[in-house]
PDB file of N, CA, C and O in Angstrom:
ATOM      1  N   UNK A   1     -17.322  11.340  24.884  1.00  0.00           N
ATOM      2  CA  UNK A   1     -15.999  11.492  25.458  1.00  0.00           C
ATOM      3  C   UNK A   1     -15.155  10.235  25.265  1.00  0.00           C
ATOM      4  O   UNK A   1     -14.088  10.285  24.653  1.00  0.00           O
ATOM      5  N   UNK A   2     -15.700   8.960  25.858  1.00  0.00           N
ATOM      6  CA  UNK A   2     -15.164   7.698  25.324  1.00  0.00           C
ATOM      7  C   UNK A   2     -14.757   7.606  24.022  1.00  0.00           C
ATOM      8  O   UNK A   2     -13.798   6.903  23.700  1.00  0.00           O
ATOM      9  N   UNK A   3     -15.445   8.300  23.180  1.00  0.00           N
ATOM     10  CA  UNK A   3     -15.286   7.568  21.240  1.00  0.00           C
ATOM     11  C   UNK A   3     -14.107   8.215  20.795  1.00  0.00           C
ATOM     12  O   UNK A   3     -13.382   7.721  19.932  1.00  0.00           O
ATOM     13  N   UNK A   4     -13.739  10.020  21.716  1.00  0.00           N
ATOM     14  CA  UNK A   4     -12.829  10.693  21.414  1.00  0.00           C
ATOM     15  C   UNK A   4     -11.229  10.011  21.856  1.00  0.00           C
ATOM     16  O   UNK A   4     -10.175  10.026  21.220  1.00  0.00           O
ATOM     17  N   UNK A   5     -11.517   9.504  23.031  1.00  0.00           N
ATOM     18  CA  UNK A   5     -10.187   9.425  23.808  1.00  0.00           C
ATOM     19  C   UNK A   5      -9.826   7.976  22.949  1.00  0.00           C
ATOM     20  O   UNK A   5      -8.613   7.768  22.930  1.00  0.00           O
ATOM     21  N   UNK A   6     -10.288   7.387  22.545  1.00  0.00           N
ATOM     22  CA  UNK A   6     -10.659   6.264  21.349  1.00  0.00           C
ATOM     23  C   UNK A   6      -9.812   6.697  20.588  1.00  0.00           C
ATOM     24  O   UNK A   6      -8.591   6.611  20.724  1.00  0.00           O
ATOM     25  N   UNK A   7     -10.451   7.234  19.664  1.00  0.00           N
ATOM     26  CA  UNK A   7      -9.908   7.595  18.356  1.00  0.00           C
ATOM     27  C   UNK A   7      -8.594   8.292  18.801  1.00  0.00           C
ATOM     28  O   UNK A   7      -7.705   8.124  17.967  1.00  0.00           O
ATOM     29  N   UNK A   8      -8.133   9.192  20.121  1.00  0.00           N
ATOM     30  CA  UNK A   8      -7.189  10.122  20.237  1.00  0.00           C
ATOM     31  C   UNK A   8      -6.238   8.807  20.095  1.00  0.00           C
ATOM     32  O   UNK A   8      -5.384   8.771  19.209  1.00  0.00           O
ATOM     33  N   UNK A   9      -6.484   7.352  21.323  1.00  0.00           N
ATOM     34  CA  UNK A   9      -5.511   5.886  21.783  1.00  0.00           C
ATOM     35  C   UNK A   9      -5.434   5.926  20.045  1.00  0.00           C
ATOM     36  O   UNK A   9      -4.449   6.526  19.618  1.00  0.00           O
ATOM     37  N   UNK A  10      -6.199   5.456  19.198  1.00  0.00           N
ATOM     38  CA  UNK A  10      -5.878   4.734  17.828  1.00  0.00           C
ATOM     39  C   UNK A  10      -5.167   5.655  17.144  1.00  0.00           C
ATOM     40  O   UNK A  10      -4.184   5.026  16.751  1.00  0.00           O
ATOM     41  N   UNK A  11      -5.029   7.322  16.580  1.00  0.00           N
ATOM     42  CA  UNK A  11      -4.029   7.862  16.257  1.00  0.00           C
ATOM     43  C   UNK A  11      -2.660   8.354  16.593  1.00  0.00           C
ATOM     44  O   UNK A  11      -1.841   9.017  15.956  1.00  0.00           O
ATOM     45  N   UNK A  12      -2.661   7.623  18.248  1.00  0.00           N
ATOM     46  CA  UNK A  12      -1.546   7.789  18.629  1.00  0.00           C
ATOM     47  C   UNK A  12      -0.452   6.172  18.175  1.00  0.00           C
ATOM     48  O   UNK A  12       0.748   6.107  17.911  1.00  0.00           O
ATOM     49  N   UNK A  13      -1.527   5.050  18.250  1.00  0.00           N
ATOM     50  CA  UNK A  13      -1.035   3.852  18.332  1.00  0.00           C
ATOM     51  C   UNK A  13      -0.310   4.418  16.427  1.00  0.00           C
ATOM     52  O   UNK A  13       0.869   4.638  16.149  1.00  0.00           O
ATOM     53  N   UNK A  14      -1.355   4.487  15.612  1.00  0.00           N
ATOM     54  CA  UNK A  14      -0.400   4.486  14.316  1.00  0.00           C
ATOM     55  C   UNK A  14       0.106   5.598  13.762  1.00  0.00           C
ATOM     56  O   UNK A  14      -0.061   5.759  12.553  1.00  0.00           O
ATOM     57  N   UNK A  15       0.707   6.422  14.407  1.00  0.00           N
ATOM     58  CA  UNK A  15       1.960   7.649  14.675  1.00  0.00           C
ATOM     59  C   UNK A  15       3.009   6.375  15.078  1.00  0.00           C
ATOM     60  O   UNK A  15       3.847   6.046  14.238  1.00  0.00           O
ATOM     61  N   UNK A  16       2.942   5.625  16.455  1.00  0.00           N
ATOM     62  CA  UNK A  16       4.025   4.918  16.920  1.00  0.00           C
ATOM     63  C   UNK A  16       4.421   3.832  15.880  1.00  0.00           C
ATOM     64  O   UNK A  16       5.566   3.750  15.437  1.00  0.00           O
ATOM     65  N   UNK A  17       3.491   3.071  15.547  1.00  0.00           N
ATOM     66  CA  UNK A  17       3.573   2.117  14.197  1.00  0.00           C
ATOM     67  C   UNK A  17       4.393   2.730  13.197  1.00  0.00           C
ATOM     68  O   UNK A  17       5.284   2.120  12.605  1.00  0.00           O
ATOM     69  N   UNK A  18       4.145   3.746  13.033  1.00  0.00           N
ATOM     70  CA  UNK A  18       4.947   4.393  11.796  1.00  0.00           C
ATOM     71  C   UNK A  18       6.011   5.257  11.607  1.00  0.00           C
ATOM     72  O   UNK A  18       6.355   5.778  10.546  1.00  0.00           O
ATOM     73  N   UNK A  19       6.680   5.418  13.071  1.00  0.00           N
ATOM     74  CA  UNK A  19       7.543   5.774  13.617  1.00  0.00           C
ATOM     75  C   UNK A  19       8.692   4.700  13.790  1.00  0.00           C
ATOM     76  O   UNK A  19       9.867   4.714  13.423  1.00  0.00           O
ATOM     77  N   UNK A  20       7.945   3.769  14.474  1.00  0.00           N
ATOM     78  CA  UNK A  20       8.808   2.314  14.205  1.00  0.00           C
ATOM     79  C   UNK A  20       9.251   1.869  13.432  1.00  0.00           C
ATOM     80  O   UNK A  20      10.329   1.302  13.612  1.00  0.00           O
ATOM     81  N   UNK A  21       8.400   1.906  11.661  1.00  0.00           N
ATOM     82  CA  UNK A  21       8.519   1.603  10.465  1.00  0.00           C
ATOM     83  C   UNK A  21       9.304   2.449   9.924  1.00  0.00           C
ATOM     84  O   UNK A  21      10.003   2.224   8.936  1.00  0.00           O
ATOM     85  N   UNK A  22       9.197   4.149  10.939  1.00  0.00           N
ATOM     86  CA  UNK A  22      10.586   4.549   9.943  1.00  0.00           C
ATOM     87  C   UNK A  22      11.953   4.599  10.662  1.00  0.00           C
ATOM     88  O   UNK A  22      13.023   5.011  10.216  1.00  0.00           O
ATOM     89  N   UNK A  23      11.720   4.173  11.668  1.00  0.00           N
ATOM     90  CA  UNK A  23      13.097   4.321  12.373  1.00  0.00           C
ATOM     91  C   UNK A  23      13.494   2.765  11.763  1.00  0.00           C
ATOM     92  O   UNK A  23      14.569   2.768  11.163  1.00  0.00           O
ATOM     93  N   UNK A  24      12.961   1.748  11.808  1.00  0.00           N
ATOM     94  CA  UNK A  24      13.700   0.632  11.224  1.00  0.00           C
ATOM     95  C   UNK A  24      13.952   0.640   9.862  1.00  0.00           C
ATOM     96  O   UNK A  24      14.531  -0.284   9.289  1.00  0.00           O
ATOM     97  N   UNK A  25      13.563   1.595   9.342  1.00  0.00           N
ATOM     98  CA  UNK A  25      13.954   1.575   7.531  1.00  0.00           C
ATOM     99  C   UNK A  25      15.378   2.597   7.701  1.00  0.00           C
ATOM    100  O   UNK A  25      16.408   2.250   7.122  1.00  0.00           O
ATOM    101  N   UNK A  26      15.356   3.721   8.434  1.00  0.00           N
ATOM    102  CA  UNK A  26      16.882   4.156   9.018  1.00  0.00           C
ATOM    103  C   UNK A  26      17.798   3.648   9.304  1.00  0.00           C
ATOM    104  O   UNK A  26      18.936   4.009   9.001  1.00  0.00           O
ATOM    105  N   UNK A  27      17.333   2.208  10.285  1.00  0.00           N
ATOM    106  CA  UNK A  27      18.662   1.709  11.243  1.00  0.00           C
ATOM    107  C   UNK A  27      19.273   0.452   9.176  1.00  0.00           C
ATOM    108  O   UNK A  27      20.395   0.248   8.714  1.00  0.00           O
ATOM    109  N   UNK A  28      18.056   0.066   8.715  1.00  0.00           N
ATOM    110  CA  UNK A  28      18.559  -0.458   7.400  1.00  0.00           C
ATOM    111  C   UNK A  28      19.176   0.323   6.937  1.00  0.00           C
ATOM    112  O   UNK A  28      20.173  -0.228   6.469  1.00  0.00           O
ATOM    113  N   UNK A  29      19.204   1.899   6.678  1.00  0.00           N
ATOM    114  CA  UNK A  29      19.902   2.133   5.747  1.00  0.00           C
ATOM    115  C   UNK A  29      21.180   3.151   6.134  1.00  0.00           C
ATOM    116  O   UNK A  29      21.935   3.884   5.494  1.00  0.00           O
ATOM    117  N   UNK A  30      21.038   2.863   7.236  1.00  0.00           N
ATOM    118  CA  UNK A  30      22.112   3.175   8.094  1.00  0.00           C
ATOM    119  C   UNK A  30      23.388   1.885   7.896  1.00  0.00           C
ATOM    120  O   UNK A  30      24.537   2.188   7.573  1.00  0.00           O
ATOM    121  N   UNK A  31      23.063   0.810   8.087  1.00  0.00           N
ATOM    122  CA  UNK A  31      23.485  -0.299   7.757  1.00  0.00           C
ATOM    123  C   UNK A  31      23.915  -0.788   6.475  1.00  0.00           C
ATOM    124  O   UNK A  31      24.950  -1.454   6.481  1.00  0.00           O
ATOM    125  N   UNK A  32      23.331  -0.595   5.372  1.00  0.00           N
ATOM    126  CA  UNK A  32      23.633  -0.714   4.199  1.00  0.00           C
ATOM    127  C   UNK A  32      24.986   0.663   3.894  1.00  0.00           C
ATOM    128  O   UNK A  32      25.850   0.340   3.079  1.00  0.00           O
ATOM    129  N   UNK A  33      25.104   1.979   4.487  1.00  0.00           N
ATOM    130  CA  UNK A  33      26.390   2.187   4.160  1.00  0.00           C
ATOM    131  C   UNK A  33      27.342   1.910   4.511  1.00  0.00           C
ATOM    132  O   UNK A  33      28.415   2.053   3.924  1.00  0.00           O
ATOM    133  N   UNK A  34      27.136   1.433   5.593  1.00  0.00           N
ATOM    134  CA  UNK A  34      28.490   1.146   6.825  1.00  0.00           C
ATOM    135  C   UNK A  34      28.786  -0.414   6.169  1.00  0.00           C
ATOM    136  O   UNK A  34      29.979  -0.371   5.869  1.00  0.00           O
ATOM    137  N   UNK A  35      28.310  -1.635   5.844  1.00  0.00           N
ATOM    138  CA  UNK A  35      28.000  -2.528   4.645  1.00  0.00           C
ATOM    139  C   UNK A  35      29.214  -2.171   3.628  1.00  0.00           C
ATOM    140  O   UNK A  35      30.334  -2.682   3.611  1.00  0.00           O
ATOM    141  N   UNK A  36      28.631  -1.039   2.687  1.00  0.00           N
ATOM    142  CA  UNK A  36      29.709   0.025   1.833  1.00  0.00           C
ATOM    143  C   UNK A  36      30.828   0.291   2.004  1.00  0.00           C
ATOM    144  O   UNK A  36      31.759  -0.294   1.451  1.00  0.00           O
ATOM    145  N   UNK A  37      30.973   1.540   3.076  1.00  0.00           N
ATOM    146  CA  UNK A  37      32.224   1.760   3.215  1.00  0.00           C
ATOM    147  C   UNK A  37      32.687   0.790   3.982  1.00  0.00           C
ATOM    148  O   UNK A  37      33.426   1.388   4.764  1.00  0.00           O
ATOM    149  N   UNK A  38      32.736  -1.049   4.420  1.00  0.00           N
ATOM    150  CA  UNK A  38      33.626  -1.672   5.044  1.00  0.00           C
ATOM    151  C   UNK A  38      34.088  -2.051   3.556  1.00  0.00           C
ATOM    152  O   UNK A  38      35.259  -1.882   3.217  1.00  0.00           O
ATOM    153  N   UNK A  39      33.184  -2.539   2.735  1.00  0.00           N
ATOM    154  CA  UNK A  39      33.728  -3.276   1.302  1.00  0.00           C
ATOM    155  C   UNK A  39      34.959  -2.228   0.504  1.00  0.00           C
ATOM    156  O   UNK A  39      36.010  -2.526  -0.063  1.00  0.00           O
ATOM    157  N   UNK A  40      34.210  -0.737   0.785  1.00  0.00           N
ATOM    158  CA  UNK A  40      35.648  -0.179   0.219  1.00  0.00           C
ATOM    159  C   UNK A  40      36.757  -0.435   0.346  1.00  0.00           C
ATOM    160  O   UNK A  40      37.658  -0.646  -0.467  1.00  0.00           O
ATOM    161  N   UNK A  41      36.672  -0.409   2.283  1.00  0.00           N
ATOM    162  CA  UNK A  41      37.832  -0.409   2.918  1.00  0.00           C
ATOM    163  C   UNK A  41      38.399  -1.628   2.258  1.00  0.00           C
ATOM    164  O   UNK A  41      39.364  -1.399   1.529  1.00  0.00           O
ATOM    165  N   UNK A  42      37.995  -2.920   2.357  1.00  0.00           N
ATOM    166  CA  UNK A  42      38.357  -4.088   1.904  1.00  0.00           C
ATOM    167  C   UNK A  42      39.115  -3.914   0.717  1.00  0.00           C
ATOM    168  O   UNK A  42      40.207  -4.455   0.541  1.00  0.00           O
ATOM    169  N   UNK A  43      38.650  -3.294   0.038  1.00  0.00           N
ATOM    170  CA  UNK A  43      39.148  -3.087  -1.584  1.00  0.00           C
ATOM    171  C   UNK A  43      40.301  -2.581  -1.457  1.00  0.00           C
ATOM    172  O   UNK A  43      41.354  -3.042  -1.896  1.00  0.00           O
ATOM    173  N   UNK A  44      40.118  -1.471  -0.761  1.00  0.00           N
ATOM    174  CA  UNK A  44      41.193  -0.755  -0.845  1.00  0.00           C
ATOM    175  C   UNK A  44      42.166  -0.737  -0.439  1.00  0.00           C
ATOM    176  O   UNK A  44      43.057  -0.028  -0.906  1.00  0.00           O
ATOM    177  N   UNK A  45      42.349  -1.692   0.798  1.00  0.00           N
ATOM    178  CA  UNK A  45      43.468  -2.637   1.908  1.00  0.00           C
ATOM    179  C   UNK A  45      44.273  -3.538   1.221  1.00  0.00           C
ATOM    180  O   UNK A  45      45.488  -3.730   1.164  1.00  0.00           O
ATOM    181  N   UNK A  46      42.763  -4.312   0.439  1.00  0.00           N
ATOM    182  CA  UNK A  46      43.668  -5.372  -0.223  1.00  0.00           C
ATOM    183  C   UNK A  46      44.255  -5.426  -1.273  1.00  0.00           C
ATOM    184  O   UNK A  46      45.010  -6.343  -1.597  1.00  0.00           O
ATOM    185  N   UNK A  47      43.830  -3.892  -2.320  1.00  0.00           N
ATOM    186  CA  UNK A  47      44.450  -4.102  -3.717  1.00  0.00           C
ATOM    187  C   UNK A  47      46.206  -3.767  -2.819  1.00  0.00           C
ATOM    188  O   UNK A  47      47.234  -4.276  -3.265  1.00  0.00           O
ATOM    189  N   UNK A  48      46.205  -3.021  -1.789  1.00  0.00           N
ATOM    190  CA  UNK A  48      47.488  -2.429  -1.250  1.00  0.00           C
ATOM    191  C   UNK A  48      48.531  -3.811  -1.202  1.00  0.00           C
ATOM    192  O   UNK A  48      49.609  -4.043  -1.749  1.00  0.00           O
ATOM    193  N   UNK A  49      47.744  -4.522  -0.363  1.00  0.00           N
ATOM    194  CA  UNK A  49      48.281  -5.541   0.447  1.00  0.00           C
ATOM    195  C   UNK A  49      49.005  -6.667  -1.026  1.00  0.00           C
ATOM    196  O   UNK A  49      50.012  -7.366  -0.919  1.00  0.00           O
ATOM    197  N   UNK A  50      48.328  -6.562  -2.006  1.00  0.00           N
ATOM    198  CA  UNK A  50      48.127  -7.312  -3.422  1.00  0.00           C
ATOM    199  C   UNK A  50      49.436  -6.526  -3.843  1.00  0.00           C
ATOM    200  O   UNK A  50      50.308  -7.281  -3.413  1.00  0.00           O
ATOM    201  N   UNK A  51      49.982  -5.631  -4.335  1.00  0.00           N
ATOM    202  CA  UNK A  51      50.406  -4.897  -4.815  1.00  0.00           C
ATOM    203  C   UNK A  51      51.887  -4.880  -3.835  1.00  0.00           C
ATOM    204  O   UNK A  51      52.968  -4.850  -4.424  1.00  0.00           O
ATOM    205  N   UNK A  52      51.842  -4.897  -2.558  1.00  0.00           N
ATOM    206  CA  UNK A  52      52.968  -5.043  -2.217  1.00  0.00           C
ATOM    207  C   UNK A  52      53.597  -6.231  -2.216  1.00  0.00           C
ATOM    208  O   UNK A  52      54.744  -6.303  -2.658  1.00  0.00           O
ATOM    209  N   UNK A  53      52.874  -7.458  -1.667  1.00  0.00           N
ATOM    210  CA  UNK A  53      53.384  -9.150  -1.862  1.00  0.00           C
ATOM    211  C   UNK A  53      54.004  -9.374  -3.305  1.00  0.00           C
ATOM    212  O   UNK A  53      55.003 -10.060  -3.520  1.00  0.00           O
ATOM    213  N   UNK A  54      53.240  -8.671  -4.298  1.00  0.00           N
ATOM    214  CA  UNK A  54      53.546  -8.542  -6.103  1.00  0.00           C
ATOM    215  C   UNK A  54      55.281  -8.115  -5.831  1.00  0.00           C
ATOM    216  O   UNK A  54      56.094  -8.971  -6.179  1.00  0.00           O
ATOM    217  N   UNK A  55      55.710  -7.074  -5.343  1.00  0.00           N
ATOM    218  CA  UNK A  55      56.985  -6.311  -5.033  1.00  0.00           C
ATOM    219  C   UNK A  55      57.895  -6.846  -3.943  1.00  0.00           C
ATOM    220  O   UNK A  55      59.090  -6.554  -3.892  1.00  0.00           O
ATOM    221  N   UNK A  56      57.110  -7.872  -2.821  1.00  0.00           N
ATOM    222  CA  UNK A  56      58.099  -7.581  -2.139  1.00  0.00           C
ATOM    223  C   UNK A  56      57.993  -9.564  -1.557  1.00  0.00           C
ATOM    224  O   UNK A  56      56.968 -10.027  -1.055  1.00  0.00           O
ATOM    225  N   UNK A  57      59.062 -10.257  -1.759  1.00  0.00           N
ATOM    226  CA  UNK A  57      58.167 -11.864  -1.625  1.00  0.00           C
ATOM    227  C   UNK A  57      58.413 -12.303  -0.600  1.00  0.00           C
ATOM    228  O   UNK A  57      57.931 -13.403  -0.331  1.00  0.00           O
ATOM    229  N   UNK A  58      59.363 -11.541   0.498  1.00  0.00           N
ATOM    230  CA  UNK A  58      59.230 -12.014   1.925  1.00  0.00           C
ATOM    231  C   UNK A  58      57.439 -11.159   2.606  1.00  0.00           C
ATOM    232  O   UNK A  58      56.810 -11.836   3.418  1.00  0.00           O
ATOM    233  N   UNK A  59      57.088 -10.338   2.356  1.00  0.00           N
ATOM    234  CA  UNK A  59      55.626 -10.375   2.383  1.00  0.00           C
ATOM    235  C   UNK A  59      54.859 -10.928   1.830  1.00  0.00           C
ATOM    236  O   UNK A  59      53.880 -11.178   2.533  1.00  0.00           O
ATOM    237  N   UNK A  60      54.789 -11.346   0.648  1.00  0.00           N
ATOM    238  CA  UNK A  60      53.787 -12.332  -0.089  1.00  0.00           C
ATOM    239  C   UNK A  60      53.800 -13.789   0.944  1.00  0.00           C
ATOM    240  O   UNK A  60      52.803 -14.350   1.399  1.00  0.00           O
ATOM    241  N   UNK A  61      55.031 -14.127   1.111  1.00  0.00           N
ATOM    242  CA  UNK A  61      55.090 -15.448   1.854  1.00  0.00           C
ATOM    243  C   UNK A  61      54.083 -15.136   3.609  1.00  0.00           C
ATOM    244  O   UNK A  61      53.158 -15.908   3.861  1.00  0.00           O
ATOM    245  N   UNK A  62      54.310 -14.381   4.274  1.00  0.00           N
ATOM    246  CA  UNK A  62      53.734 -13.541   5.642  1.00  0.00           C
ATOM    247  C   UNK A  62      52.022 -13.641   5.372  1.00  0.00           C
ATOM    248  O   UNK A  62      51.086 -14.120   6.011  1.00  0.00           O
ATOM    249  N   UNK A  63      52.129 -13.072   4.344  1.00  0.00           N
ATOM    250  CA  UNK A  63      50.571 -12.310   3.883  1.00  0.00           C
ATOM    251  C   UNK A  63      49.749 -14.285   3.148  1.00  0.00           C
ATOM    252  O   UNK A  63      48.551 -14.559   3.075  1.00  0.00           O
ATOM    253  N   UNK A  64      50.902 -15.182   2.773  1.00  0.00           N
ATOM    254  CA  UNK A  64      49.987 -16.107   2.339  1.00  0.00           C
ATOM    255  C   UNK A  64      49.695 -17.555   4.170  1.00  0.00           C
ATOM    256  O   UNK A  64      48.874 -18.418   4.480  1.00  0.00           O
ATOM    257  N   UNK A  65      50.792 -17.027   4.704  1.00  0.00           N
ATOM    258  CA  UNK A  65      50.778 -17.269   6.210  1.00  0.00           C
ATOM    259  C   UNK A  65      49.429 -17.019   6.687  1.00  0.00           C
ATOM    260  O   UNK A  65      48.597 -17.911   6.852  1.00  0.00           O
ATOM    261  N   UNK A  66      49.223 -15.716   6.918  1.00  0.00           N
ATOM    262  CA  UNK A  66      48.112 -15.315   7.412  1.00  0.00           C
ATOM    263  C   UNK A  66      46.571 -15.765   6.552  1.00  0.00           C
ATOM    264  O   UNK A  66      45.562 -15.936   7.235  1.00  0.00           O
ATOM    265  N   UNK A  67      46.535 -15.867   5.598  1.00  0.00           N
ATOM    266  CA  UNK A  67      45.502 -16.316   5.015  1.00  0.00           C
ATOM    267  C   UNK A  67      44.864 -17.838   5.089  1.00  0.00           C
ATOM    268  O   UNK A  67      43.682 -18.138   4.918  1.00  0.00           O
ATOM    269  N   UNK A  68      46.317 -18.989   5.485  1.00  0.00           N
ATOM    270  CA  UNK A  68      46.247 -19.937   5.737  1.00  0.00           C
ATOM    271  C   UNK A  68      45.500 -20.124   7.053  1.00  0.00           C
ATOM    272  O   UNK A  68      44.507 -20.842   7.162  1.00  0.00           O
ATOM    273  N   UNK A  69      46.198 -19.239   8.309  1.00  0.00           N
ATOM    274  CA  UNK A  69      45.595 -18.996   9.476  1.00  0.00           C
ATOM    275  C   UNK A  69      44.039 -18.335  10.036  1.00  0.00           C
ATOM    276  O   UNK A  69      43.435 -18.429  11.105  1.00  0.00           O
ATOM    277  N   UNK A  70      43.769 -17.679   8.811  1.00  0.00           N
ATOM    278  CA  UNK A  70      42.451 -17.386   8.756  1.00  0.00           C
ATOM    279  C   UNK A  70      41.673 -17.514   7.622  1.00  0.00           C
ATOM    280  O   UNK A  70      40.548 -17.016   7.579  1.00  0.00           O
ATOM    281  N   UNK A  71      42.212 -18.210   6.577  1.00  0.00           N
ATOM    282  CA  UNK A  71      40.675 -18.875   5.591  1.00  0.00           C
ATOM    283  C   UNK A  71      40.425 -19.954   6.444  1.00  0.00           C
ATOM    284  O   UNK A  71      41.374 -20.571   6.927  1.00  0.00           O
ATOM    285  N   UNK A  72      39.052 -20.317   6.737  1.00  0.00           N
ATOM    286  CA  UNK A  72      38.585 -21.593   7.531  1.00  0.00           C
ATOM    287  C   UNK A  72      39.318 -22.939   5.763  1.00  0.00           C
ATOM    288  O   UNK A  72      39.539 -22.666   4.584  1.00  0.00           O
ATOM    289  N   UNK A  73      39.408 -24.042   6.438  1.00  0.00           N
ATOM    290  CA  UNK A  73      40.134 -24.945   5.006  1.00  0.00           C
ATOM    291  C   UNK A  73      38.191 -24.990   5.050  1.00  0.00           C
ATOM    292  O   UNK A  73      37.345 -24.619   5.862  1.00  0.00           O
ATOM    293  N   UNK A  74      38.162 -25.728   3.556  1.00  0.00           N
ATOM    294  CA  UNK A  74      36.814 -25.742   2.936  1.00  0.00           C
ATOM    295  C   UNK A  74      36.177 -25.538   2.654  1.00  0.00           C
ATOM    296  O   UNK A  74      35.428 -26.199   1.935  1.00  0.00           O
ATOM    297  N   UNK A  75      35.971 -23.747   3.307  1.00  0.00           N
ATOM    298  CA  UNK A  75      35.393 -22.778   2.734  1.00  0.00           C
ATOM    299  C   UNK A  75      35.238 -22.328   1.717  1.00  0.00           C
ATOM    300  O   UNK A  75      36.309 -22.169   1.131  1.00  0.00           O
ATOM    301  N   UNK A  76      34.105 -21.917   0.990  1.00  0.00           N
ATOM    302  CA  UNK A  76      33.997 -21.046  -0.121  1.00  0.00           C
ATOM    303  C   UNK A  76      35.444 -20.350  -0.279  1.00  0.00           C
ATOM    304  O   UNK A  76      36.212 -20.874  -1.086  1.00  0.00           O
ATOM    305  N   UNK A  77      35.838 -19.307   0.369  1.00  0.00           N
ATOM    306  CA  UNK A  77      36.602 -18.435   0.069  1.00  0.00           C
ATOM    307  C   UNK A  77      38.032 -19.471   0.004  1.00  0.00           C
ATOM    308  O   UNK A  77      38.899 -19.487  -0.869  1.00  0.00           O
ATOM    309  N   UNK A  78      37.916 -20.418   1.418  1.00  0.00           N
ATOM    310  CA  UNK A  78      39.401 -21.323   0.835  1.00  0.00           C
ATOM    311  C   UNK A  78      39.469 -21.723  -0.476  1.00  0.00           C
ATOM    312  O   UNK A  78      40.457 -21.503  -1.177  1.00  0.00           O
ATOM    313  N   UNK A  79      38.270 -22.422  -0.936  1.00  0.00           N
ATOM    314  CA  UNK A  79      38.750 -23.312  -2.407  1.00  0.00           C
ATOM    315  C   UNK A  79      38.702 -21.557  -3.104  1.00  0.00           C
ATOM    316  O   UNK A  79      39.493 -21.594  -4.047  1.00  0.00           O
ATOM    317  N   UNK A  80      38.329 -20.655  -3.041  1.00  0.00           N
ATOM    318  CA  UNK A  80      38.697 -19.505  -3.943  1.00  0.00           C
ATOM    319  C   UNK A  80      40.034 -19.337  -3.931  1.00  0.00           C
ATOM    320  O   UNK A  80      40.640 -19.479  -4.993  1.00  0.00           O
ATOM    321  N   UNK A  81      40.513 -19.112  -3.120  1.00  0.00           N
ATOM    322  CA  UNK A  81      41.829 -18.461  -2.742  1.00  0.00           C
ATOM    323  C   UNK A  81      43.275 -19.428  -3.302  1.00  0.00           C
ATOM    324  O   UNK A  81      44.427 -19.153  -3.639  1.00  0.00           O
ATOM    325  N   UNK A  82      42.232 -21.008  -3.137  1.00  0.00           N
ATOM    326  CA  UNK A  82      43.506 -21.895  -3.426  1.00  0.00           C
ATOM    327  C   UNK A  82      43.161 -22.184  -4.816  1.00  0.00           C
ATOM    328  O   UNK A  82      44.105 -22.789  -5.322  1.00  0.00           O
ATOM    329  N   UNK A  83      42.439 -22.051  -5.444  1.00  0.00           N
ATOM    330  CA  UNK A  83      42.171 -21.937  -7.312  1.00  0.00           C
ATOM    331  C   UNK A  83      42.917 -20.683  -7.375  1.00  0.00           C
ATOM    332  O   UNK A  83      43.582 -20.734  -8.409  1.00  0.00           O
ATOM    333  N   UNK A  84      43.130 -19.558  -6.750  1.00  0.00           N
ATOM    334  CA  UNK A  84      43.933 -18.608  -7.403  1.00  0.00           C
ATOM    335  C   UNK A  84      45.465 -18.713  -6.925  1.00  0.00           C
ATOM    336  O   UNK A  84      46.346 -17.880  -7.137  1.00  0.00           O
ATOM    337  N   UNK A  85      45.553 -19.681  -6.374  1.00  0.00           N
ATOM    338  CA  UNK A  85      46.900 -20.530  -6.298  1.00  0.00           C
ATOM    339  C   UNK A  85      47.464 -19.268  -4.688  1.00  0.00           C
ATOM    340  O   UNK A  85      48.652 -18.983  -4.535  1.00  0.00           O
ATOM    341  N   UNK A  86      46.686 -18.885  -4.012  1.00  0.00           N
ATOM    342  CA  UNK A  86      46.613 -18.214  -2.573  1.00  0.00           C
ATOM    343  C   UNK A  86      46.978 -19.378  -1.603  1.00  0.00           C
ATOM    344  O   UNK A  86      48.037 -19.275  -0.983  1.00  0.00           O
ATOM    345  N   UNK A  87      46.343 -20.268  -1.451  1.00  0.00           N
ATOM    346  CA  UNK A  87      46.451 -21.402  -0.546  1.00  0.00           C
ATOM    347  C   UNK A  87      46.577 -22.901  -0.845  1.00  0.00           C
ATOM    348  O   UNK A  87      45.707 -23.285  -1.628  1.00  0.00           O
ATOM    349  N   UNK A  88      47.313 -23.721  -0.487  1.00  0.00           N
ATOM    350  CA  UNK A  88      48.048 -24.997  -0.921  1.00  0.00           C
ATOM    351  C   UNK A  88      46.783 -26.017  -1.227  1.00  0.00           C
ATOM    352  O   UNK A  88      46.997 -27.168  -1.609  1.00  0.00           O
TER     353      UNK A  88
END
């Protein structure tokens, strides 16, 4: 009776083990689209945002405002932004 209720504890323990292993490979790849569709969004905000400053230069000036206010200075993305002549 002991060896059963045994073996019943140890196939329950790795059911839960592997339940765990797949619910955390879910919550990853749950994560990896949402990951996705933010980068779309990104893309797709900013070719907008790109495209109107191009047309319109009291927004380009606003839109290079705001970038000043939120690229950290020194950052990777600052020295990007200011090699593409984005920030001073």
């Amino acid at each position: 009776m002991k060896n059963s209720a045994n073996a019943r504890l140890e196939a329950l323990m790795r059911r839960k083990a592997d339940l765990a292993a797949a619910l955390r490979a879910e919550r990853e790849k749950q994560k990896e689209i949402e990951r996705k569709d933010d980068e779309r969004l990104i893309r797709i905000v900013g070719r907008a945002l790109l495209a109107h400053a191009s047309q319109h230069p009291d927004f380009d000036l606003v839109l290079r405002g705001v970038l000043r206010v939120a690229v950290t200075s020194g950052s990777a993305e600052y020295n990007y932004l200011r090699n593409k002549r984005w920030l001073p």
